[in-house]
Biopython code that builds the backbone (N, CA, C, O; Angstrom):
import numpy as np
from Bio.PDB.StructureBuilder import StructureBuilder

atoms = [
    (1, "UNK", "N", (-12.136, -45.159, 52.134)),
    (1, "UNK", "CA", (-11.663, -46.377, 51.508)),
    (1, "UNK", "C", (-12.872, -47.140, 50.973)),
    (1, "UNK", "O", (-13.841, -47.430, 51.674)),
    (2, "UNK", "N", (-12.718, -47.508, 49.404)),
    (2, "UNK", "CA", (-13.974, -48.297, 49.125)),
    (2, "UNK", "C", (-13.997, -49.735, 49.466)),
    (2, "UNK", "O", (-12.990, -50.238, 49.965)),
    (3, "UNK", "N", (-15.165, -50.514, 49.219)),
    (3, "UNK", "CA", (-15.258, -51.658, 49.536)),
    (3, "UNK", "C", (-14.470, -52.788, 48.736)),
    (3, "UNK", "O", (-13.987, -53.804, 49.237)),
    (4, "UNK", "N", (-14.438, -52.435, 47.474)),
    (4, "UNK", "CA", (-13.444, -53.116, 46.851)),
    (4, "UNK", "C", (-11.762, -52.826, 47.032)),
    (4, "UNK", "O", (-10.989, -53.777, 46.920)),
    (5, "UNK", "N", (-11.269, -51.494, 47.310)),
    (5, "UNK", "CA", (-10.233, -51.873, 47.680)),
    (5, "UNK", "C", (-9.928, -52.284, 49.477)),
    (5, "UNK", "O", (-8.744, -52.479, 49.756)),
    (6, "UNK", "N", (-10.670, -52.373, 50.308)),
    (6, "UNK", "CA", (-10.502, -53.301, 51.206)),
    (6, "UNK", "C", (-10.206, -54.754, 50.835)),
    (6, "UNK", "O", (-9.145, -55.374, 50.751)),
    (7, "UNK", "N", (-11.742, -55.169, 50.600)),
    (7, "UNK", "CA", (-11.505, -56.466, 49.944)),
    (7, "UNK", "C", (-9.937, -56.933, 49.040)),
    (7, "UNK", "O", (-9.512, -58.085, 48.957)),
    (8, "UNK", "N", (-9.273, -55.675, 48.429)),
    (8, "UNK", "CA", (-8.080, -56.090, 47.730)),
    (8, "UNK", "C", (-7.069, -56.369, 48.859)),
    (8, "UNK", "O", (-6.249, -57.266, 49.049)),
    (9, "UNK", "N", (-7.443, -55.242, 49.549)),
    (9, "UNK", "CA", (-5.704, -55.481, 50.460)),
    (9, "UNK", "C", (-5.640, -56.658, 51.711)),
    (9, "UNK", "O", (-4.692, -57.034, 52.400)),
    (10, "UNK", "N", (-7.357, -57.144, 51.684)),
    (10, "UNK", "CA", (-7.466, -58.127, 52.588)),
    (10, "UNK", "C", (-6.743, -59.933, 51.613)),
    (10, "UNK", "O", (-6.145, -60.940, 51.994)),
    (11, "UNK", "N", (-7.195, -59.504, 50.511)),
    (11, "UNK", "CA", (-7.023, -60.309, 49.643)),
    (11, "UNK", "C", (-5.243, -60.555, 49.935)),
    (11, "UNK", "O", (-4.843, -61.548, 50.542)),
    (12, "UNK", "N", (-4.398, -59.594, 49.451)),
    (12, "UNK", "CA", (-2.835, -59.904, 49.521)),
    (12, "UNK", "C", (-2.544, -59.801, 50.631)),
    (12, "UNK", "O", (-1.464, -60.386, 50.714)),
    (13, "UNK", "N", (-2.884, -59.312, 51.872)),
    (13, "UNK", "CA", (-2.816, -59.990, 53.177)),
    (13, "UNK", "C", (-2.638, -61.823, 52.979)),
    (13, "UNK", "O", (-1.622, -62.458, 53.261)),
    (14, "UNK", "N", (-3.592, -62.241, 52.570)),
    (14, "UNK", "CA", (-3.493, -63.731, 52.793)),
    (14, "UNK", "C", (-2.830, -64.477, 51.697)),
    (14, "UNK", "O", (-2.895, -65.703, 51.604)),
    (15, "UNK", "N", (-2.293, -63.837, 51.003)),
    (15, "UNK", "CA", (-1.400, -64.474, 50.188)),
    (15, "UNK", "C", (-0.387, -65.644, 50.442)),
    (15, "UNK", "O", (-0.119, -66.672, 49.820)),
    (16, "UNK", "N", (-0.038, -65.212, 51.331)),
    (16, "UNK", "CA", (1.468, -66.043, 51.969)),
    (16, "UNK", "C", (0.604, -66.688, 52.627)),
    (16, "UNK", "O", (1.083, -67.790, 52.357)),
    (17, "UNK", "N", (-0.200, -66.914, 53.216)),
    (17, "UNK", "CA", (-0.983, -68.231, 53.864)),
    (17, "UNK", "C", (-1.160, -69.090, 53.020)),
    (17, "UNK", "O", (-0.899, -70.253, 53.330)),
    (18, "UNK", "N", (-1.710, -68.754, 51.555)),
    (18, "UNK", "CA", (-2.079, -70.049, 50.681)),
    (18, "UNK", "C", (-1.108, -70.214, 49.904)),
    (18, "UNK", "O", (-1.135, -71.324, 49.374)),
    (19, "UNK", "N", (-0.072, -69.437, 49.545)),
    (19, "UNK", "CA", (0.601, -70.017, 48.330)),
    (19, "UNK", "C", (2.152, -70.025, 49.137)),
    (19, "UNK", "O", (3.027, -69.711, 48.330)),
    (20, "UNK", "N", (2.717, -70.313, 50.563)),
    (20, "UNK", "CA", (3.400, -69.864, 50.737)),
    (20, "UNK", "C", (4.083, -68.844, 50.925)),
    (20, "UNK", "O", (3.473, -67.842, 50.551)),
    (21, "UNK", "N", (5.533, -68.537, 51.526)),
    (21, "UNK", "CA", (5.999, -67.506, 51.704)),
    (21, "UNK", "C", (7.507, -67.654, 50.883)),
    (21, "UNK", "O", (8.616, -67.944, 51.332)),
    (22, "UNK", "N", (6.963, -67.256, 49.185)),
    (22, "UNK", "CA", (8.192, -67.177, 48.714)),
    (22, "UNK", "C", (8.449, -66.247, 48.138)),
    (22, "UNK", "O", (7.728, -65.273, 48.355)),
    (23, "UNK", "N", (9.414, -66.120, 47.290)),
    (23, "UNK", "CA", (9.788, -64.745, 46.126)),
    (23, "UNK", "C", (11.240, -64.138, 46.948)),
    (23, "UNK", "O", (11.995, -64.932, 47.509)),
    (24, "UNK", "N", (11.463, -62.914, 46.937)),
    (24, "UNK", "CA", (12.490, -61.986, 47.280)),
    (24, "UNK", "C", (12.134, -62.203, 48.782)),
    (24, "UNK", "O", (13.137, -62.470, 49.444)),
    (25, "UNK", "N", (11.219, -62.169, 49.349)),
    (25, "UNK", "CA", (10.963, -61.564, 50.779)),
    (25, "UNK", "C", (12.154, -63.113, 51.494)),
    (25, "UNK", "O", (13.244, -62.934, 52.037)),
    (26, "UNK", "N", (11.576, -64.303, 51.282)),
    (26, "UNK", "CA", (12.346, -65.576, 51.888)),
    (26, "UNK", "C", (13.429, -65.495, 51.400)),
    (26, "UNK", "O", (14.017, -66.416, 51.967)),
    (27, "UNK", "N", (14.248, -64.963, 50.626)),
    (27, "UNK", "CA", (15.239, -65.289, 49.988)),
    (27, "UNK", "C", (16.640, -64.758, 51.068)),
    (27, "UNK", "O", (16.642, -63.648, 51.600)),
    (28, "UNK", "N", (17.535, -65.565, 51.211)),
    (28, "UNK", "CA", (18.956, -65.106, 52.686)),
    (28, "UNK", "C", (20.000, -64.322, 51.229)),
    (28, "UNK", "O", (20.254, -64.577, 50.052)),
    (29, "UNK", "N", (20.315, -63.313, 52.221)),
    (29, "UNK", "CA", (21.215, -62.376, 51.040)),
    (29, "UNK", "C", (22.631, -62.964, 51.416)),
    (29, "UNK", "O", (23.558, -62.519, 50.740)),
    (30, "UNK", "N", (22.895, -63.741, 52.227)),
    (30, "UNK", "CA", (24.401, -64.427, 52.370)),
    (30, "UNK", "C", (24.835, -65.827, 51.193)),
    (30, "UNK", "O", (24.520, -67.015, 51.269)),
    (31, "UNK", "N", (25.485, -65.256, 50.376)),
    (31, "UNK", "CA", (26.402, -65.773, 49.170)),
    (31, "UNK", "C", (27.542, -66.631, 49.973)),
    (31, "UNK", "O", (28.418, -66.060, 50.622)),
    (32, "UNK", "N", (27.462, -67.879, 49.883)),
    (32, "UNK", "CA", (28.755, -68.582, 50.084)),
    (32, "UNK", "C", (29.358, -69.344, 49.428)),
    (32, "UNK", "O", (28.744, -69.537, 48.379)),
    (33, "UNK", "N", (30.235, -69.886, 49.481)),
    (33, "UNK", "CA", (31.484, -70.539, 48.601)),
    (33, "UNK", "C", (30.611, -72.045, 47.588)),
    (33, "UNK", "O", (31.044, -72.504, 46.531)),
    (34, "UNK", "N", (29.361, -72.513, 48.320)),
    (34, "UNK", "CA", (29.163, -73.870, 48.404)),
    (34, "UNK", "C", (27.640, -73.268, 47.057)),
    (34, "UNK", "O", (27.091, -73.968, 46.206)),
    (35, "UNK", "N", (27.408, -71.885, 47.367)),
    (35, "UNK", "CA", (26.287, -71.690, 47.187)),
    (35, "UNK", "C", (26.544, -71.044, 45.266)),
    (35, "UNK", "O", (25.864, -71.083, 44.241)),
    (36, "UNK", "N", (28.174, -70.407, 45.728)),
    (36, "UNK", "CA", (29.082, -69.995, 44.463)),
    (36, "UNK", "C", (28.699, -71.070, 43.326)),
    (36, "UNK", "O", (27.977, -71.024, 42.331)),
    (37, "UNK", "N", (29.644, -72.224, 44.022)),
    (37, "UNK", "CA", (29.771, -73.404, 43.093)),
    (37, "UNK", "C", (28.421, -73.972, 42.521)),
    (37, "UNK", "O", (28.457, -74.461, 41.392)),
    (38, "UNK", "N", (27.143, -73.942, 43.263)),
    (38, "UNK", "CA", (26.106, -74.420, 42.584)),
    (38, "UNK", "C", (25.929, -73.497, 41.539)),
    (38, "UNK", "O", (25.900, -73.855, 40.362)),
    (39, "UNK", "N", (25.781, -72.060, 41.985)),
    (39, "UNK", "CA", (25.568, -71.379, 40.741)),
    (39, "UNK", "C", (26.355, -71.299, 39.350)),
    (39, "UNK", "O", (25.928, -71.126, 38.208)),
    (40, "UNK", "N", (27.281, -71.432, 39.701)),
    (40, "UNK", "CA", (28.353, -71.856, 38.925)),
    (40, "UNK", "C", (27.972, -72.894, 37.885)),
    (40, "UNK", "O", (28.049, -72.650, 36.681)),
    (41, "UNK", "N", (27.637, -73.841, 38.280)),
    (41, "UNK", "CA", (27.535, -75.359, 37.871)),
    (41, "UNK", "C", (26.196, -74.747, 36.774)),
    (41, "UNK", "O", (26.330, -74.597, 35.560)),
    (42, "UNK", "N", (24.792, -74.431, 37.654)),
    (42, "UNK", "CA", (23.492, -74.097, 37.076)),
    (42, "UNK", "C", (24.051, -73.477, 36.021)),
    (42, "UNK", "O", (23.667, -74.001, 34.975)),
    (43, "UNK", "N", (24.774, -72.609, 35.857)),
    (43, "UNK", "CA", (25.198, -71.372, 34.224)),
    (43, "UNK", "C", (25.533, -72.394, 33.632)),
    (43, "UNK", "O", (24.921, -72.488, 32.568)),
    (44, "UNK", "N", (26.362, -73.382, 33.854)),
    (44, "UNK", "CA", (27.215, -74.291, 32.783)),
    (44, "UNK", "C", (25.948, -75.195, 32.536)),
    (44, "UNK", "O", (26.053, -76.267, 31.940)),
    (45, "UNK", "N", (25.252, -74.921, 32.815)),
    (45, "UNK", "CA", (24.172, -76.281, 32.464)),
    (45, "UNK", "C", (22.593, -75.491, 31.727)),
    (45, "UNK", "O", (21.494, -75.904, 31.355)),
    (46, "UNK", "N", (23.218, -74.318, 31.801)),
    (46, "UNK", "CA", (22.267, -73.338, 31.010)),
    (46, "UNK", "C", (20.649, -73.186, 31.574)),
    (46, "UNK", "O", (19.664, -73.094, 30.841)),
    (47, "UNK", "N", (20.644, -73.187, 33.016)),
    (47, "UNK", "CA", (19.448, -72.997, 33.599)),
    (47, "UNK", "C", (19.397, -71.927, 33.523)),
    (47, "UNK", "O", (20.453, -71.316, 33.358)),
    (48, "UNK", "N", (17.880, -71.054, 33.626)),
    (48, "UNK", "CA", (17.731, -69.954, 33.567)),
    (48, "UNK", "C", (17.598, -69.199, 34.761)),
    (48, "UNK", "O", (17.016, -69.698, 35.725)),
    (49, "UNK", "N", (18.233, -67.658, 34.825)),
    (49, "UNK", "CA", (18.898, -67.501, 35.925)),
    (49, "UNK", "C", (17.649, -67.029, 37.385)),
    (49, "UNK", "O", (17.975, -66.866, 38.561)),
    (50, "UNK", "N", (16.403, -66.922, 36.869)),
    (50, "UNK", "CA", (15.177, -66.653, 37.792)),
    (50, "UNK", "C", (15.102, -68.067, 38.207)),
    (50, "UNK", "O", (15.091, -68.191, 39.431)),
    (51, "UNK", "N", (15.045, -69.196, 37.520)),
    (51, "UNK", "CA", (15.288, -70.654, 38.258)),
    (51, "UNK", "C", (16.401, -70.614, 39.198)),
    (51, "UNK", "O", (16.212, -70.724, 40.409)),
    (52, "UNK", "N", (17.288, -70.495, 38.801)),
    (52, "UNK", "CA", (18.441, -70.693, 39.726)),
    (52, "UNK", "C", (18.219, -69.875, 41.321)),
    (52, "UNK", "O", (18.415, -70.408, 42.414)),
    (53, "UNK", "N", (17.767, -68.469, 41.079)),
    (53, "UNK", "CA", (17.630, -67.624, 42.318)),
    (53, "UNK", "C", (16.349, -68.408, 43.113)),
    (53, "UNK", "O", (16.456, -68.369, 44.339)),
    (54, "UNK", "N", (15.383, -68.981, 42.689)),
    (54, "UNK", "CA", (14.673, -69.665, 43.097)),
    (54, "UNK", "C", (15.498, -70.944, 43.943)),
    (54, "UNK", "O", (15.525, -70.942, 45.174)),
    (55, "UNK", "N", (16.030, -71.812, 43.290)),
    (55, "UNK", "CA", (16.730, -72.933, 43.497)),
    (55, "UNK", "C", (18.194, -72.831, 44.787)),
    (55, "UNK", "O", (18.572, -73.685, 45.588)),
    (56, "UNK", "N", (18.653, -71.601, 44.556)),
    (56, "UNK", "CA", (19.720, -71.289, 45.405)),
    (56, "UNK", "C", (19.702, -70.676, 47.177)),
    (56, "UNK", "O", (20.322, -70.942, 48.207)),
    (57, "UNK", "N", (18.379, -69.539, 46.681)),
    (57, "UNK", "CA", (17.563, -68.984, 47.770)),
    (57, "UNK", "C", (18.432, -67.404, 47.237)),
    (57, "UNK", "O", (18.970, -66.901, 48.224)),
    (58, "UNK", "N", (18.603, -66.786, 46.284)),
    (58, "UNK", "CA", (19.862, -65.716, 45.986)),
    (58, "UNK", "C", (18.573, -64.917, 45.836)),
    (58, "UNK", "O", (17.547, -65.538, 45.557)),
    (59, "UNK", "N", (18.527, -63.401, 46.022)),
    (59, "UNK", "CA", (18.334, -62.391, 44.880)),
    (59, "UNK", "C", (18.551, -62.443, 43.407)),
    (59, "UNK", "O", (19.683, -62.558, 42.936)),
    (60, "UNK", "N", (17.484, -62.359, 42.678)),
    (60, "UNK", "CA", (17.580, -62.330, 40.657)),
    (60, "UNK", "C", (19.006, -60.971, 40.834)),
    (60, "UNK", "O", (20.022, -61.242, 40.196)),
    (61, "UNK", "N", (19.019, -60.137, 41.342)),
    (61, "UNK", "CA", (20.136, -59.182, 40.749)),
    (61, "UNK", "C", (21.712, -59.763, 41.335)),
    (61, "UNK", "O", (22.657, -59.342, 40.668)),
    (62, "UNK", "N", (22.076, -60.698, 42.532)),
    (62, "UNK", "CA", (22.870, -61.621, 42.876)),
    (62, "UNK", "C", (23.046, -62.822, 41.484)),
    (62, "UNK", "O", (23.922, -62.640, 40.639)),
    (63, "UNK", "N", (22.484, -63.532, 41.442)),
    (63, "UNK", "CA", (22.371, -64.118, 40.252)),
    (63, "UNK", "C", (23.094, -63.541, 39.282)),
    (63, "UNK", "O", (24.276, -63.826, 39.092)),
    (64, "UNK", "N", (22.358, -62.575, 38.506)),
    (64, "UNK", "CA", (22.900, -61.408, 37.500)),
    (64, "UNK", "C", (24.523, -60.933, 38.052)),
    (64, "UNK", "O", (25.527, -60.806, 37.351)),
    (65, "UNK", "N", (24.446, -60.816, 38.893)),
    (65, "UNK", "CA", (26.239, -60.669, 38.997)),
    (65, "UNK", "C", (27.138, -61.501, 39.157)),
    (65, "UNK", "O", (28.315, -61.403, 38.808)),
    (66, "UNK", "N", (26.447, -62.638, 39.872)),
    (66, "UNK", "CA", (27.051, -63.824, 39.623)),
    (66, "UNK", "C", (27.861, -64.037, 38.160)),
    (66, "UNK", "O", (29.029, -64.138, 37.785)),
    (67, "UNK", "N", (26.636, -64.041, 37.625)),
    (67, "UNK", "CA", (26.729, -64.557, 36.075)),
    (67, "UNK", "C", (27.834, -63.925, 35.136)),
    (67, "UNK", "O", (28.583, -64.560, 34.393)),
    (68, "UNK", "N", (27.795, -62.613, 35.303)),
    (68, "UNK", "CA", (28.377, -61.777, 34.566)),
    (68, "UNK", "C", (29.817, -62.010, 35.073)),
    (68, "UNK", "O", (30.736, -61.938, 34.257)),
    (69, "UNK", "N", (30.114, -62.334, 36.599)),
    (69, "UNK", "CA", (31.665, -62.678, 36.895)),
    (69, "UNK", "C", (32.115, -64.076, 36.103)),
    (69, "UNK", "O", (33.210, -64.323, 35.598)),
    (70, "UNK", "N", (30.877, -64.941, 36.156)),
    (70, "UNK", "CA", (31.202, -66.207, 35.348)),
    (70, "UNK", "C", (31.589, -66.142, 34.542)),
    (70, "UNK", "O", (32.687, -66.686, 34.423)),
    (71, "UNK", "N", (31.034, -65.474, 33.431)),
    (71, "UNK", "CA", (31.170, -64.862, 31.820)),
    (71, "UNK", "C", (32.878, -64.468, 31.383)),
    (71, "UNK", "O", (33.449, -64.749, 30.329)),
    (72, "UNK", "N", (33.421, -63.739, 32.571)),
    (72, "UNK", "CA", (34.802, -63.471, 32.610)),
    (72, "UNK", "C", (35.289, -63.909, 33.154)),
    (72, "UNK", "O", (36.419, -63.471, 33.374)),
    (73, "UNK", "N", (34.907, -64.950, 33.720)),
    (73, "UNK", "CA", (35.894, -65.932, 34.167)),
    (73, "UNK", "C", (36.647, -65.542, 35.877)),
    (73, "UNK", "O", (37.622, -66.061, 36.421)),
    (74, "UNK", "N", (36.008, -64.776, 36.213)),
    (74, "UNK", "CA", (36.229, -64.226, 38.054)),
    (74, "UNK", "C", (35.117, -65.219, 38.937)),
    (74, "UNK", "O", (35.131, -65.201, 40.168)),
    (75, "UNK", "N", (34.563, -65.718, 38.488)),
    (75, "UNK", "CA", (33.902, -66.189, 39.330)),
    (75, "UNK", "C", (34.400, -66.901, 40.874)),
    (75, "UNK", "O", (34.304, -66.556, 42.052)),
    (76, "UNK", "N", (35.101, -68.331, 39.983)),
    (76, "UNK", "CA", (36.270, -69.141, 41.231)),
    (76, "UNK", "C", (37.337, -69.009, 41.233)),
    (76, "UNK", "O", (38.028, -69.574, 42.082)),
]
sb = StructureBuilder()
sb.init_structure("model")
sb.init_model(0)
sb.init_chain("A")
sb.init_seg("    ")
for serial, (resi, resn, name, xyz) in enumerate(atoms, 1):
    if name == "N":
        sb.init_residue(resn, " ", resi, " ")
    sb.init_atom(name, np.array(xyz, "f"), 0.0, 1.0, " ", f" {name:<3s}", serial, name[0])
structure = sb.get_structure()
């Protein structure tokens, strides 16, 4: 192993110490009724849907299906 890629993997080791622990890894895969309706609301208000998965705590591909039930009208 060279010295620079040590140094790399020591590097994203400490990632989540300084910038937090966010993205996919924090995100709860449980979708509920309350969590529906926000997303719901966010499409009608034309937020973009990587904001929203941010904002909701969802998976981007949750989102994406979300959306697409919205679109046809299955959503609520």
């Amino acid at each position: 192993m060279t010295d620079r890629f040590y140094r790399a993997t020591q590097a994203l080791k400490r990632l989540p110490a300084i910038h937090g622990n966010k993205g996919e890894a924090s995100k709860s895969g449980t979708v509920t009724p309350e969590k529906i309706a926000l997303v719901s609301d966010l499409l009608d208000a034309n937020v973009a849907k990587a904001d929203i998965a941010d904002r909701v705590g969802l998976h981007a591909s949750t989102i994406y299906n979300l959306a697409r039930k919205h679109r046809r009208g299955n959503l609520l």
